[in-house]
N, C-alpha and C positions, 0 to 999 in steps of 0.2 A: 534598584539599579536601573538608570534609563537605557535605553535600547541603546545606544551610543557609547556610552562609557564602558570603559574595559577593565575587568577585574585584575591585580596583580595579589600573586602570592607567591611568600618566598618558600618558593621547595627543597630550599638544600639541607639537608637531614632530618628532611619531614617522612614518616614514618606511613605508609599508603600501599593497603593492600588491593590489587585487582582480582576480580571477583570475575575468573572466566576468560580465556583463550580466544582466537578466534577473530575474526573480524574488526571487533570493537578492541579483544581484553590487548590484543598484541602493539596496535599503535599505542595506546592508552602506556604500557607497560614499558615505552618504548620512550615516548616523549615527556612522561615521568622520571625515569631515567636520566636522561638530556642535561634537566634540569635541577640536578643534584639528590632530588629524592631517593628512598631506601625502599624498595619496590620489594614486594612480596607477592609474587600473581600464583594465585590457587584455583583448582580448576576439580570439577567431581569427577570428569574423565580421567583413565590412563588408558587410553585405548596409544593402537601406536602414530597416529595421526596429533595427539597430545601431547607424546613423548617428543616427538620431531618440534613440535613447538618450543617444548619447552628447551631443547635444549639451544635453539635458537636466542631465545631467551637469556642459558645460561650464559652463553658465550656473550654476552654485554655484561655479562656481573649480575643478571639478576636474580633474585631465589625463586625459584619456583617448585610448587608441591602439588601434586599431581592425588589425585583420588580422596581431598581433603578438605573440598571446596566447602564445607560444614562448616570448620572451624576458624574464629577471629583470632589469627597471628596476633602476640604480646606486643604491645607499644602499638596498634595501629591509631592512628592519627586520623585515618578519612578512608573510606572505601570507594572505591571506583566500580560498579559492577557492569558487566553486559546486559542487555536490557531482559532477556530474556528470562532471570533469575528472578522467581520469584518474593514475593516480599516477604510469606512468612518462612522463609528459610530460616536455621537456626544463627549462621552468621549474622544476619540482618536484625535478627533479635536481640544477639549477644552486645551487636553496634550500638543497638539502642537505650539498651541497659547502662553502656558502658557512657552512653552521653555521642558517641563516634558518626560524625557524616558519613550518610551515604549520597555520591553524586551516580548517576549514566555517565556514559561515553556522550551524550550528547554536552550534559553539563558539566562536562571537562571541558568538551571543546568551544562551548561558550564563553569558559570562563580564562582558555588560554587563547581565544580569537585575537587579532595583535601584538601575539607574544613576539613573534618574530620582526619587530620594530614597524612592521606596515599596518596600514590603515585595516581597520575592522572592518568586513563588508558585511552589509547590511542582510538581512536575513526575510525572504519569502516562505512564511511554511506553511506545508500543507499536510492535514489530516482526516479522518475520516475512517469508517470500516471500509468503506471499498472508494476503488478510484484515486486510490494516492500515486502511484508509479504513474498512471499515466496522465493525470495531473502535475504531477510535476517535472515531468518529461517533455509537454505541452508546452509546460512556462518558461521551461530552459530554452526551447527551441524559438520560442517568442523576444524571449532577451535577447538572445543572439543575434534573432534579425533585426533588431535595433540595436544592433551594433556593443552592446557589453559582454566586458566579461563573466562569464557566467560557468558554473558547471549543477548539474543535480547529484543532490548527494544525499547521507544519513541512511535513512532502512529501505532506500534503493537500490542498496548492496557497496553503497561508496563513504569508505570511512571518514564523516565528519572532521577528523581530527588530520586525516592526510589532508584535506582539504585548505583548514585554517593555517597550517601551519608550513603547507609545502610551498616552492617556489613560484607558484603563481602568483600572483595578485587579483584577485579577483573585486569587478563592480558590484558584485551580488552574489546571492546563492541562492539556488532552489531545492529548499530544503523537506524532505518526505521526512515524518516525524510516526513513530508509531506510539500506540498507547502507553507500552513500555517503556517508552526511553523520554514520553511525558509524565511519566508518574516520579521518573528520577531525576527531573531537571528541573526543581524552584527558582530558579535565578533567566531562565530562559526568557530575552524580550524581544522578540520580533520587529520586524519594520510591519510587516503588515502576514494575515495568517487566513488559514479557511480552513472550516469542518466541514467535510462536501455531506456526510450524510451521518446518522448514528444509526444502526442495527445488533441487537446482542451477540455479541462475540468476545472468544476470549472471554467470559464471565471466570471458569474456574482459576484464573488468574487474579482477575481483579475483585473477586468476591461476589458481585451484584453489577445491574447493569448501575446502576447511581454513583459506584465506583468507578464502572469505566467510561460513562459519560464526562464523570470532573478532572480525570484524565486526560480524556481528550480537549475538557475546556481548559487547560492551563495554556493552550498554545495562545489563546487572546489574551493574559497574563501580559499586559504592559503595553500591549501592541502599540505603534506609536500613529498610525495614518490609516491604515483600516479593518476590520476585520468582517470578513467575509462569509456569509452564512446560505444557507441551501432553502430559498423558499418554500420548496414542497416538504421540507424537513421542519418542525417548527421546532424540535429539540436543540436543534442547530442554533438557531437563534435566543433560543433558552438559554445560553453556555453565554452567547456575546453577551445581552442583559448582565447577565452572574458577573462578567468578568472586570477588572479594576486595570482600565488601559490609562493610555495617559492624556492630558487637556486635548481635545481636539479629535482624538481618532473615532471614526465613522464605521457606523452598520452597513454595510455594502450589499445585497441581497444578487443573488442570480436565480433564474426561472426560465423551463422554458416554452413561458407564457409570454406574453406582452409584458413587456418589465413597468414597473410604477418609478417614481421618483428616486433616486439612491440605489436601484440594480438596474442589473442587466438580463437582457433577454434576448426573445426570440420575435420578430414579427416579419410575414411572409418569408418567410426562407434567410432574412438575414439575420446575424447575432448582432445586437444594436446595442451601446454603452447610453445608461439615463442617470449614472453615478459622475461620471469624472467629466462633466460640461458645464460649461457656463451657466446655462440657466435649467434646470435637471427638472425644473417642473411644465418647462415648453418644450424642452431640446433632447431627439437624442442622434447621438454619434452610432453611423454606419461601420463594423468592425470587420466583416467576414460572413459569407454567404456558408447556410447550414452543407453545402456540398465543398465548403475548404475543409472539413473536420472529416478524418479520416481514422477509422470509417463512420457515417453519421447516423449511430443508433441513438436514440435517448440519452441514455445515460452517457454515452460519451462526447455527447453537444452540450450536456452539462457540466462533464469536464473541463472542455473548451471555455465555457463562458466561466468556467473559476478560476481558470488559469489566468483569462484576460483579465479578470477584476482586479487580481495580484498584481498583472502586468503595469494595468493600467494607475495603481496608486500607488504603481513604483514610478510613473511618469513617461511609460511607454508611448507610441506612436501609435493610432489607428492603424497606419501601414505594415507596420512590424505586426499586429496582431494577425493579419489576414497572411502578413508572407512565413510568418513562425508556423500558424497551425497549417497550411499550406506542405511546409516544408516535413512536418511532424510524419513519423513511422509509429506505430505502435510495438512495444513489445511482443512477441511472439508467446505464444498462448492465449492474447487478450482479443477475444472477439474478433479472433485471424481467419482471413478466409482462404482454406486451402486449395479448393477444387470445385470445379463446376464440371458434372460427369450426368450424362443424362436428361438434362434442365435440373438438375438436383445439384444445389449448393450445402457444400460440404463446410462449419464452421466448428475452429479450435476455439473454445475458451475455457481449456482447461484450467485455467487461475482463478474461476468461477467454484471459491470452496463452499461458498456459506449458502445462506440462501436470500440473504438481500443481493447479494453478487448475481448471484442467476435467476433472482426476480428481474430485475433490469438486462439480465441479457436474453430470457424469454420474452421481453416485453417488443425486444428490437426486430422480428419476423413474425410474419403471418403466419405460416403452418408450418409446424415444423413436427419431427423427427426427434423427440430429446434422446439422448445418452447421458446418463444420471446414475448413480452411486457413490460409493466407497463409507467412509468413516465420516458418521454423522457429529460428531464432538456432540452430541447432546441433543441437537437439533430436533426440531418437528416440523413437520413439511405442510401441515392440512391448508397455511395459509398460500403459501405458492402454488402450490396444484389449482386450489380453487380458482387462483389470480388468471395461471393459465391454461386452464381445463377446453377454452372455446380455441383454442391457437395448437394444440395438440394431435395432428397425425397420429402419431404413434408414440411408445415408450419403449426403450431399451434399459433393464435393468441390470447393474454389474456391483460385487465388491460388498464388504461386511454387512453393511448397516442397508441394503438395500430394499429389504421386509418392510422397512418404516416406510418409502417411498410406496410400493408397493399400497400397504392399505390407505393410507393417502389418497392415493388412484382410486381407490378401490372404492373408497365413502364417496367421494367429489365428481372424479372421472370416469363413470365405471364403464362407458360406452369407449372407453379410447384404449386401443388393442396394446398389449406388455410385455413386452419378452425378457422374460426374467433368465438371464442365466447364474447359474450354479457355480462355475468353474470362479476362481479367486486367483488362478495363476496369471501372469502377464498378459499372455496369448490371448487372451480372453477379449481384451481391444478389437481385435483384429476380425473376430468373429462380430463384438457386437455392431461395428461398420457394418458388417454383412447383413448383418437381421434388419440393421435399420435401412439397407439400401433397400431389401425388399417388400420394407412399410412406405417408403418414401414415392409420391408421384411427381410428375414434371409440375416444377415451382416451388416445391417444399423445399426447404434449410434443412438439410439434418445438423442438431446442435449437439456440438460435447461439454455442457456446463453441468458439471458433476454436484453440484450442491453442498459434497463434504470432501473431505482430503483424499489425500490419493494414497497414504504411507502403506494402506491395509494391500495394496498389491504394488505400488511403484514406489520408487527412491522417493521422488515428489512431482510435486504437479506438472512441471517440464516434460519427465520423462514419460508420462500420461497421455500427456499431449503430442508427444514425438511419436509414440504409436499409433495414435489416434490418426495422421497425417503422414506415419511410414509409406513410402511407396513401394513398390517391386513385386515380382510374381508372387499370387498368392496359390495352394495347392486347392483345387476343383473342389467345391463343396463348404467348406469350414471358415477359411481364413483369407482374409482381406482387411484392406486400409482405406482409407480414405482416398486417397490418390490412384490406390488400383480398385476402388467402389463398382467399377465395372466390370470387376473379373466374371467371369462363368460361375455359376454356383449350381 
């Protein structure tokens, strides 16, 4: 199917079970409905947060069964799942025994894109282990100052499907794609797409990282004008190779080196396009000075420069790039700077779970202060330590898995001072500000890029990070935040 043409299917008493509540399962459950289908949405919770869903649900007429999400309802016809659902579930098995499609929420909404008699807007995605939100947060704000409509959506937390189908009309979309919701989208074809980086993650998901690398290559699956890869990544470009686009579409590379012929880069302080100009082997186009990118650590001026590539082989304007990323805010937890107390710059990036995530955000200060812990998913730390064992002030340890980090230090770093705390409660935030305010001298960064999740003491990463940056009085001795760093202790 070409990137352009729109699937029709007649759904009226087609039999279609949704696989999971929630974000994705409720619109899915919802716009199935609409259109005649005979909706089954089953879910492994019955917490009371489910129960409220579901009854939402029922009152459209739909069936919904609650603590069941195992088993394939009789007569299903096609499954719909949230992406999060693993493959070898026994549903998924039963589907495939039985002959039964399984799509995502993503490839529903690909495949209902112009159902509502408008134009199909063309689709910008973007993937990677790290750097998708604010890549494609970047791009939206870029379209906008060239004047289209635009929204970002998909696993940015904006249902794909409110998207296609709601009353806007939209020129484009900026779409965040995760591995999950590419493993369940075969029909997905982009205008144009980028893997900004590959690092192992999410394995016990996808089985092996081989799994979650072709994963992530299905986003260049079709692409129609370019597909966009991460110079200092060569797996990145491994995937465009692999991938089967259509006549014409281009390897577009970003770097932030001097870019060669077909990418984009970086020379003297500006982000400079050597892909989308007339002559790419004499010429390049001036975008955006490394000080519009906010804020301009490494990894996020390579952000920048993928967002543009997107921008730009959707037919964007140079000026639109410098006044988009210009206008750009980051989300809050991403490389956020809270407080400057002391000559001591205090940074949130608590959304720093993994450790390619906080290799790039260790790489962005000189000396720093780390705060690091929680729940390693598996992880091993020897190569990031080593990467930044000369950039390390000090260490603050917090949270389950924090032993592994520990002898890490301990082999690599063994000269850079640790304060390993014990407590696993909350409050512990608050403290480990405090230890690190008094490892910290004038000009250091104290950093909170925790390396593994946050669940083993917080809800999630957000509210990690909200303690991490709480302000107000803290009590003499123990407890302090970021914002009150300069308490008495």
């Amino acid at each position: 199917m070409g990137s352009q043409e729109v699937s029709t299917v007649d759904w009226q008493g087609k039999h279609v079970t949704v696989a999971g509540l929630g974000v994705s399962g409720i619109p899915a459950a919802r716009a199935l409905h609409e259109r005649g289908a005979l909706v089954t949405a089953v879910n492994d919770g019955d917490d009371e947060r489910a129960r409220a869903q579901a009854a939402e649900l029922e009152a459209l007429g739909i069936t919904v069964r609650l603590g069941d999400g195992a088993t394939l309802p009789p007569s299903t016809e096609l499954v719909v799942t949230a992406p999060g659902w693993q493959p070898d579930k026994p549903l998924f098995l039963a589907a495939a025994e039985a002959g039964v499609p399984v799509w995502g929420d993503v490839e529903l909404a690909w495949r209902l894109r112009g159902d509502n008699g408008r134009k199909a807007a063309p689709w910008l995605a973007v993937t990677g282990t790290n750097g998708k939100t604010t890549t494609v947060r970047m791009l939206a704000s870029i379209l906008e100052a060239a004047g289209l409509r635009t929204a970002a959506v998909g696993n940015i937390g904006v249902s794909l499907l409110d998207a296609v189908l709601g009353e806007t009309e939209y020129d484009v979309l900026a779409v965040e794609l995760s591995s999950y919701q590419l493993h369940w989208a075969p029909s997905l074809r982009a205008h144009s797409a980028a893997v900004l980086n590959l690092a192992p993650d999410h394995l016990d998901w996808h089985g092996s990282m081989e799994a979650y690398a072709a994963d992530k290559g299905r986003v260049y699956e079709g692409n129609t004008v370019a597909c966009v890869y991460n110079v200092a990544d060569p797996a990145t470009e491994d995937l465009v190779r692999e991938a089967d686009v259509e006549e014409g579409c281009r390897a577009i590379g970003f770097t932030l080196g001097a870019p060669g012929p077909s990418q984009l880069g970086v020379v003297d302080g500006i982000l400079v396009d050597r892909a989308f100009v007339a002559n790419r082997q004499k010429q390049a186009q001036e975008l955006a000075e490394v000080a519009d990118v906010n804020p301009p650590a490494p990894h996020n001026i390579a952000n920048a420069l993928a967002a543009a590539a997107l921008a730009r082989a959707f037919g964007v304007e140079p000026a639109a790039v410098r006044d988009g990323l210009r206008a750009f805010r980051p989300d809050a937890h991403r490389i956020e700077h809270v407080a400057d107390i002391g000559e001591v710059a205090y940074v949130d990036d608590s959304k720093a779970t993994n450790t390619h995530a906080t290799e790039a955000s260790l790489a962005a200060y000189d000396s720093i202060v780390w705060i690091a812990g929680g729940l390693a998913k598996g992880a091993t730390f020897d190569e990031l330590v080593t990467g930044a064992a000369k950039r390390l002030r000090g260490v603050v340890l917090m949270g389950a898995d924090r032993a592994l980090i520990h002898e890490a230090l301990t082999r690599h770093a063994p000269e850079v001072p640790v304060v390993d705390l014990e407590r696993t409660d909350t409050g512990a935030m608050s403290e480990a500000v405090a230890r690190a305010a008094e490892l910290a001298r004038p000009g250091d960064t104290v950093l909170l890029a925790p390396a593994c999740a946050s669940m083993d003491m917080f809800t999630n990463y957000n509210k990690r990070g909200e303690a991490f940056a709480a302000p107000g009085p803290a009590p003499r001795g123990t407890r302090c935040s970021a914002r009150a760093a300069g308490c008495s202790r």
